[in-house]
N, C-alpha and C positions, 0 to 999 in steps of 0.2 A: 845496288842490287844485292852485294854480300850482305850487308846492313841489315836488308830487310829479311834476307832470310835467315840469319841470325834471331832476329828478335820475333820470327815467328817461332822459329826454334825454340827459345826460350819460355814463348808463352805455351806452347804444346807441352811442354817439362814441365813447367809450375799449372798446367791443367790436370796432368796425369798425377802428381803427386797430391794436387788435391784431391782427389776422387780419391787416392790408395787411404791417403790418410782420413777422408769420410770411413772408407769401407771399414780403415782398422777400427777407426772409434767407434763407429757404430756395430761391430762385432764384441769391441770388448767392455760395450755398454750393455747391449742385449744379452751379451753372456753374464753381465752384473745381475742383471736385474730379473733376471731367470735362474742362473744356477750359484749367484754367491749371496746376494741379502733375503732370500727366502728360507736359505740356513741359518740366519744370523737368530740363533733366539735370545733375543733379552728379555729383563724383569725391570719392569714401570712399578715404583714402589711411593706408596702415598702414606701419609699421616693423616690419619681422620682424627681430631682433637674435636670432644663432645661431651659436656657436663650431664648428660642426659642419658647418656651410659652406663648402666649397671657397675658399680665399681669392680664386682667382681673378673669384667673382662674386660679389664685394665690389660693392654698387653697382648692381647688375642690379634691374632695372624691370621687373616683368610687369605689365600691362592685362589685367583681365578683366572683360568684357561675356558677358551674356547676357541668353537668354526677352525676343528681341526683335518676335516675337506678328507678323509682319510680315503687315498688314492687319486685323487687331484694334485699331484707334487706332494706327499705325503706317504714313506712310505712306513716300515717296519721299524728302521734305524734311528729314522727324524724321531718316529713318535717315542722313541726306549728314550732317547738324549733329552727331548722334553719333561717326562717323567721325571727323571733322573736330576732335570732343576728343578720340580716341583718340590721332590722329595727334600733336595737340600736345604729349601727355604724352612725346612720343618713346620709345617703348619697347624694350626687348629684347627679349622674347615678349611675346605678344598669344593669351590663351585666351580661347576661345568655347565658354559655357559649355551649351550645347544652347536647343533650342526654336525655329526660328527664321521660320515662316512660321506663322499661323495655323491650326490645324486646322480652323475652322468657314469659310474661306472658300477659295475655287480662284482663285489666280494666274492672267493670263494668261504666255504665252510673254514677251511684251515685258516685262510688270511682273520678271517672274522675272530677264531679261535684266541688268535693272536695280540689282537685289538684289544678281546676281553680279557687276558691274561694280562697284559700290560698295565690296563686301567685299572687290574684289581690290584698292582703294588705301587698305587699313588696311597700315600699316609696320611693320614691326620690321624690327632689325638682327639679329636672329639665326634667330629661328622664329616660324610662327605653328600654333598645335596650336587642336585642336575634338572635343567628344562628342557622342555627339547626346541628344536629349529627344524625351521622350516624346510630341510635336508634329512632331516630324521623323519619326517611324512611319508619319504618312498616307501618306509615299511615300517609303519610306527611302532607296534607290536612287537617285533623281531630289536628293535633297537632299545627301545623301553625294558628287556628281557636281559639284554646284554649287560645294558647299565645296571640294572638291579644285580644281576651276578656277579659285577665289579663293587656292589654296596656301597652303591649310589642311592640316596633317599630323590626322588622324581616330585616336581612340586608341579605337579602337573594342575593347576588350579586349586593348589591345597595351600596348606602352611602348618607349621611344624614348632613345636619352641625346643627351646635350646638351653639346656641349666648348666652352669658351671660353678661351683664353687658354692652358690647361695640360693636361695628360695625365688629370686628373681630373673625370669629368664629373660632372653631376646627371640622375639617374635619372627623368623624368617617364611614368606611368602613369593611363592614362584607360579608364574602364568607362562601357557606356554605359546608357542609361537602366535604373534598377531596376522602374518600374513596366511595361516590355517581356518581364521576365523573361529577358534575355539576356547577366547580365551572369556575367562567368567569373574570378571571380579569379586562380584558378591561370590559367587561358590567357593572362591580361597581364600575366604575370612570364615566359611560355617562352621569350622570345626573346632575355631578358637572361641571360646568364650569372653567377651569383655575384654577388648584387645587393645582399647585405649590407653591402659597405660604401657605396654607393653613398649620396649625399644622394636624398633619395625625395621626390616633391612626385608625390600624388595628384589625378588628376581627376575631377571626376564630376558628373551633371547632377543628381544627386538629394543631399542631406546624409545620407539612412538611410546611405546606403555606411560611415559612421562604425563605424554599428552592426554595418555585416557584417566589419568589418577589425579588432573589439575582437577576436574570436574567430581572425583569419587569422594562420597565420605569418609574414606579411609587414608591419610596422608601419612607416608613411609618416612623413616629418619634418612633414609639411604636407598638410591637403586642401583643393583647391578647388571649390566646386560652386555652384551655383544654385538655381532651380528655383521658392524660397517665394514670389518677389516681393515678401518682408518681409511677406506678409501685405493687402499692399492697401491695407488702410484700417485704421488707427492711432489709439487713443484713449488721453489719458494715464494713465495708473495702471489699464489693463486690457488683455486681449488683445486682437493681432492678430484682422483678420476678414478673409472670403472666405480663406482659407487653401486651398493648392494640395494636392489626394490627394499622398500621398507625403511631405509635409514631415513627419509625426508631430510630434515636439517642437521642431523644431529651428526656434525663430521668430525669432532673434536674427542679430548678425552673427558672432558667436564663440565656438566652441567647442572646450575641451580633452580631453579622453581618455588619460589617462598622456602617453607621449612625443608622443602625435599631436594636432595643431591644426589647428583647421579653420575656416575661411572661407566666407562664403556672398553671394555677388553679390544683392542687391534686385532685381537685372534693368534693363532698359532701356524695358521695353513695359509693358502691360498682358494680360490675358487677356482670358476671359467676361465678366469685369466692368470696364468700359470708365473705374477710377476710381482715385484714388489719394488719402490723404487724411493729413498728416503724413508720410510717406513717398515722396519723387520719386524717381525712375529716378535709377540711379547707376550710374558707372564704378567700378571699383574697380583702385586703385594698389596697389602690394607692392613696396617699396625693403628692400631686401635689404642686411647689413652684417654681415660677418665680425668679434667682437673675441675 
């Protein structure tokens, strides 16, 4: 009889320290994955090696940031510290790749004030371009304004070249959000003349754009876009979760398409889901070399 209530005794112990120790790990998981890798900002830095490159931007550095959710776990401090590595990477251009204020929450004047002071001390020496996303729609007008006071070039269905050094430029063209239904391919090739031999380096907030430029007469050397946030939360040997409307397949950091390669930013924020898990906010590098 003692026996037995001994070894219920026992099992009551080793029941109650299980549960404590669920509770702790799962406290000091959710507090990971909410208030420590959502600060974690790192820089994802790539070599694009390309005989088809203007020699003169041999060397050239683009920064792109994006889906910075700003007020969605985004606050004042996050967005100075991100700046603050963009800045260090010293860049040549600097793309922003959409989304940039939280759709579920309203700014004040002064917060907003803030936002745009900040993005006007990101640097480059040469340009700094922006599309927008599908978060920038709540008030496209007011965010398009912002950006331009930061001197941001908006490729809002346009395209722009770019000279450096020599009489031959780089062709960069930006379409804006696909989930807006606004975006015009042909309209952001009208302003270039003769654009075929041009080096082509594609913008876009969304990665589908891939899919609409298999079929386009216009095929990019490069795309860059955003939007997935890699997915959110990361488990190994299965898929991404929380996945952003618009991402389709494109869960990864790289993808090729005959001549076209494309690149997809993780982002810097978070969304709806205030969490990140395997996967930290990242800058992304692109060093450029002519052989």
């Amino acid at each position: 009889m003692e026996e037995k209530k001994q070894t219920e005794k026992r099992k009551h112990s080793f029941v109650k320290k299980t549960i404590l120790f669920l509770i702790l790990f799962l406290g000091c998981f959710f507090s990971y994955i909410h208030f420590v890798e959502p600060n974690i900002i790192t820089v994802k830095e790539y070599a694009i090696v390309d005989n088809k490159l203007p020699y003169s931007f041999h060397g050239l550095k683009i920064v792109e940031f994006s889906d910075v959710y700003y007020g969605c776990n985004m606050d004042e401090k996050k967005l100075e510290k991100i700046i603050t590595k963009i800045n260090e990477l010293k860049p040549d251009v600097v793309f922003y790749a959409g989304d940039l204020i939280c759709n579920s929450v309203v700014i004040n004047e002064e917060s907003e004030n803030k936002v745009k002071e900040l993005l006007g001390t990101i640097q480059a020496k040469l340009k700094k371009y922006a599309v927008l996303g599908d978060q920038d729609y709540t008030d496209k007008i007011r965010y398009m304004e912002l950006l331009e006071s930061a001197e941001f070039t908006i490729l809002n269905n346009k395209s722009d070249l770019l000279y450096y050094g020599s009489a031959e430029p780089i062709l960069f063209i930006g379409t804006t959000s696909l989930l807006e239904k606004e975006v015009n391919l042909e309209e952001a090739i009208t302003n270039t003349e003769d654009i075929s031999s041009y080096y082509k380096i594609w913008l876009s907030h969304e990665p589908l754009i891939m899919d609409r430029l298999e079929n386009f007469s216009v095929k990019p050397n490069l795309i860059f876009s955003g939007h997935t946030l890699g997915g959110l939360f990361r488990l190994p040997f299965f898929s991404t979760m929380f996945q952003e409307e618009g991402t389709g397949n494109y869960t990864k950091d790289f993808y090729q398409k005959g001549i076209m390669k494309m690149y997809i930013s993780n982002g810097v924020g978070t969304s709806k889901y205030p969490v990140r898990f395997l996967n930290p906010p990242s800058i992304s590098l692109y060093r450029f070399y002519q052989y």
